[in-house]
Backbone bond lengths (Angstrom), bond angles and torsions (degrees), N, CA, C in turn:
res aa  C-N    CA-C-N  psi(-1)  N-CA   C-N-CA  omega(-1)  CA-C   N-CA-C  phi
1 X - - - 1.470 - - 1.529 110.20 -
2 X 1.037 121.34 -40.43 1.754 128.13 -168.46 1.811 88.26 -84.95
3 X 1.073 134.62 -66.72 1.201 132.17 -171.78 2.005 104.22 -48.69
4 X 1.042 111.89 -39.42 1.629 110.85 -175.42 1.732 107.05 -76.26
5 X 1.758 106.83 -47.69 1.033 101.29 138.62 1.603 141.07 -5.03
6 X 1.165 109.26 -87.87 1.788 132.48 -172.64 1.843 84.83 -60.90
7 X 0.909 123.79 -63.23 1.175 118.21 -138.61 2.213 111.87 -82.92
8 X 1.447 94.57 -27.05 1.534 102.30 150.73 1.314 128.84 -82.81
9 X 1.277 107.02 -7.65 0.997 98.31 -167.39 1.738 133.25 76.94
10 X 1.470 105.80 -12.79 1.341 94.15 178.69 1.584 121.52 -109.29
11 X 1.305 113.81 114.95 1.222 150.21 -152.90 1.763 102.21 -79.37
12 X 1.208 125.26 -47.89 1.268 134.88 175.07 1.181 95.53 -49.15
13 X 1.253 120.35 -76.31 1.740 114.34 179.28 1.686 134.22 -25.01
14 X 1.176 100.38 -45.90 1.192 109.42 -176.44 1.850 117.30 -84.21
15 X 1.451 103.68 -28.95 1.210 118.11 169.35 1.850 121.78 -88.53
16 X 1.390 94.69 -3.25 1.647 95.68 173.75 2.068 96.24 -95.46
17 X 1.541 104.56 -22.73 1.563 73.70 -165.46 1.659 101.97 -96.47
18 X 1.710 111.66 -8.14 1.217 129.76 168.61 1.577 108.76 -39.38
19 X 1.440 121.15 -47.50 1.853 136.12 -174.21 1.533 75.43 -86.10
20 X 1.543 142.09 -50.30 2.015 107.81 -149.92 1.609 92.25 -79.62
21 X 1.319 132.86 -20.48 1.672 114.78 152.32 0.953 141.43 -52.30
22 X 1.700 89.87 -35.72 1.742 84.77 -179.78 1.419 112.17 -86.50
23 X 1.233 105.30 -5.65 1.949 103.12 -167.99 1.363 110.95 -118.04
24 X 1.404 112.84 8.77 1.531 122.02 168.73 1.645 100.00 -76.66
25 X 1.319 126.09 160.27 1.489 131.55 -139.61 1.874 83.42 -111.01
26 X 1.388 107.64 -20.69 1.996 102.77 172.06 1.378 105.70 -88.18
27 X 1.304 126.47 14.80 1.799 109.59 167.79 1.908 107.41 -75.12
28 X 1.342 100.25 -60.43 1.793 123.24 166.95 1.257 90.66 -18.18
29 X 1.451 115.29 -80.52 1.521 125.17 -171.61 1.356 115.78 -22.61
30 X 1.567 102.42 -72.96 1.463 126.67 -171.71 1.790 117.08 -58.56
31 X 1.073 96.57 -28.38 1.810 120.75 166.21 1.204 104.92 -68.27
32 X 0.941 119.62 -72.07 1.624 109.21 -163.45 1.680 101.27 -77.49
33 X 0.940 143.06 -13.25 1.571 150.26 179.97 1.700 91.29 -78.91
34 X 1.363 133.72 -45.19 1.355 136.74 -153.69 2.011 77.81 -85.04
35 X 1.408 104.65 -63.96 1.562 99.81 -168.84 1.386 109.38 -50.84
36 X 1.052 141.58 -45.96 1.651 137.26 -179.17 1.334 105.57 -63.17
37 X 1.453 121.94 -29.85 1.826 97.81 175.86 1.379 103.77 -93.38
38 X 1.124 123.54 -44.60 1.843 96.80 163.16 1.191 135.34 -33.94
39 X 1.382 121.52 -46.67 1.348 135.93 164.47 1.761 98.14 -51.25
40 X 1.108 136.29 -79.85 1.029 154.25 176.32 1.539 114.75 -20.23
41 X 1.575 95.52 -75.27 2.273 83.52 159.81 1.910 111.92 -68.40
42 X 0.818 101.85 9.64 1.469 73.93 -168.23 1.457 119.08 -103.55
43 X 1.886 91.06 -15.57 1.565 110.87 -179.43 1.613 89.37 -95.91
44 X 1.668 140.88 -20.15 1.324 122.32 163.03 1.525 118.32 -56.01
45 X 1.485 97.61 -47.03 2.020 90.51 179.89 1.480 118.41 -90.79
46 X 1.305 111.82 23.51 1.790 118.09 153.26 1.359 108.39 -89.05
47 X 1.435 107.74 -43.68 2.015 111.43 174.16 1.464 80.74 -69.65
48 X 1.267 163.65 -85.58 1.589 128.67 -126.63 1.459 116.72 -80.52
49 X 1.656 96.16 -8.75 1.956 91.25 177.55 1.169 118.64 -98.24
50 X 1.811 105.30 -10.12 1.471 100.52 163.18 1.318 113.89 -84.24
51 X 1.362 132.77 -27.71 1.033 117.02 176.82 1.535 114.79 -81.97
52 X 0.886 139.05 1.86 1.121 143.25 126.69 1.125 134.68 5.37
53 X 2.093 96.39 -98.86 1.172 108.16 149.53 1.135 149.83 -52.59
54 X 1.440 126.53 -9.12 1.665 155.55 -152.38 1.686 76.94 -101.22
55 X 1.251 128.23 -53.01 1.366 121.43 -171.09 0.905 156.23 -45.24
């Protein structure tokens, strides 16, 4: 889409379906699903560097 975008040139397009992503009711979803696995590795490699250090 961004590449067909760039290359027509038409910018409306890409920025009208840019808002129906963001304002479709599965972005939220996909957000907070993306935020819990970040959270998720990030609190795994605090347990492996403390245990680590514990070592």
């Amino acid at each position: 889409m961004i590449v067909s975008a760039n290359r027509s040139g038409n910018w409306n397009l890409f920025i009208e379906s840019a808002h129906t992503m963001i304002n479709s009711h599965a972005f939220p979803i996909g957000k907070a699903w993306l935020f819990n696995r970040i959270l998720v590795v990030k609190d795994r490699h605090q347990q492996a560097v403390s245990s680590q250090i514990s070592v």
